[in-house]
Structures are given as structure tokens and as C-alpha cells.
C-alpha positions in Angstrom: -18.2 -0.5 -17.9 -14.9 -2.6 -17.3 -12.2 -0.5 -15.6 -9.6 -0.2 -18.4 -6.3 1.1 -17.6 -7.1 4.8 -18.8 -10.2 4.8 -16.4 -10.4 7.2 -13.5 -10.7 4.6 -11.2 -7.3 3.1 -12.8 -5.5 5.8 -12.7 -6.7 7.0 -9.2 -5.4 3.6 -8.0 -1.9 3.9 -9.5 -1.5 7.8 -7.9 -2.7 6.0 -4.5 -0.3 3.3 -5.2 2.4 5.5 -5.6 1.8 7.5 -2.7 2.1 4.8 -0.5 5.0 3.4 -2.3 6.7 6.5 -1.3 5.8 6.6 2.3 6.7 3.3 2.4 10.2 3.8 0.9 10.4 7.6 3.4 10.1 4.7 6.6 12.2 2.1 4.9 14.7 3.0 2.1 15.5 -0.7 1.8 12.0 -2.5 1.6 10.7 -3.9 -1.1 7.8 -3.5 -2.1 5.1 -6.1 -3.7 1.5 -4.9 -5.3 -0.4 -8.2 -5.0 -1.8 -9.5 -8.3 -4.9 -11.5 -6.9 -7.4 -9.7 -5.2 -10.0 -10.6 -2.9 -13.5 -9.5 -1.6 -13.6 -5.9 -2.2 -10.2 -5.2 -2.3 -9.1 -3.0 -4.9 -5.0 -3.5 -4.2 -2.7 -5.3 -1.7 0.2 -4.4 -0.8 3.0 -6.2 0.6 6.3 -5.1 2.3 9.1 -6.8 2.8 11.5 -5.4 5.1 15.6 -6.0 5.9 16.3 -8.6 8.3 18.0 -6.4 10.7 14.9 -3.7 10.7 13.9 -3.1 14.1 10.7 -4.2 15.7 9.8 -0.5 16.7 10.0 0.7 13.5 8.2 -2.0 11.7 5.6 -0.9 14.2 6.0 2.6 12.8 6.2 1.8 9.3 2.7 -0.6 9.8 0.6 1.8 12.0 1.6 4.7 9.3 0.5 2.7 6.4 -2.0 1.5 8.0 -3.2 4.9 8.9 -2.8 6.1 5.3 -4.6 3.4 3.6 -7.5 4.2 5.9 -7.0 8.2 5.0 -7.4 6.8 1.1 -10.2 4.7 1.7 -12.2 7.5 3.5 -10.9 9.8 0.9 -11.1 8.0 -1.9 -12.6 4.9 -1.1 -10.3 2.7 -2.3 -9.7 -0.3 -0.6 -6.0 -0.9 -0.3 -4.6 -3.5 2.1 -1.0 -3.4 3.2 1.3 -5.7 5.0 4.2 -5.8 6.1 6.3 -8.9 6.5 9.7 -9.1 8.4 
């Protein structure tokens, strides 16, 4: 069955999504934030993060090693496969 955008998997991928969105913006108000249209290999998202030029280098180490953590959380959880990056 194709995923559709009213499936459960759909929709549990836009919640997921969202969550990490929000983290995302909690650790960096001013990021922006990119959901990746192509996807590779078992991937079922990307995400990618781009962060203000004056961010500093500890807390992009914060802000990669907590979304980091919680795509692995949702992956275990969920088992969603979501990749995120961020870029400085």
C-alpha cells in the first residue's frame, strides 16, 4: 500500500518532524530549519539546520549531540529513520 499523506506512517512522520523542529528551535531560536526533499537508502526524512553565523561552536555541539540523541530515541521508538544535520 503507498503511504498517502493520511497514512499512519505519514502522519507519525510529520508529529516526529515537528518534535524535532521544536527542540531544534528550544537550542536555537534563530536556525532555520530544512526537511530534505530527496531521500536516500532507508531514510524516511532529513533534516537540515542551518544555524547563525555568530552561533557558538559549543552549542552547535549541544544542539547536534541533542538531535542526534533524539533522532535515535525516535528511531528506537518509532523506527523512523530521520537524519539531521546541522550546518554552520
Amino acid at each position: 500500500m503507498p503511504k498517502g499523506k493520511s497514512s499512519p506512517h505519514q502522519a507519525l512522520l510529520e508529529a516526529k518532524l515537528s518534535e524535532l523542529t521544536t527542540l531544534i528551535k528550544e537550542l536555537s531560536p534563530d536556525a532555520r530549519v530544512k526537511i530534505a526533499a530527496a531521500r536516500y537508502e532507508d531514510e524516511d526524512a532529513a533534516l537540515d539546520v542551518y544555524v547563525p553565523p555568530d552561533f557558538q561552536a559549543a552549542a552547535i555541539s549541544d544542539l547536534e549531540r541533542s538531535l542526534g540523541e533524539r533522532c535515535n530515541d525516535i528511531l528506537l521508538d518509532t523506527g523512523l529513520f530521520i537524519i539531521g544535520a546541522v550546518r554552520d
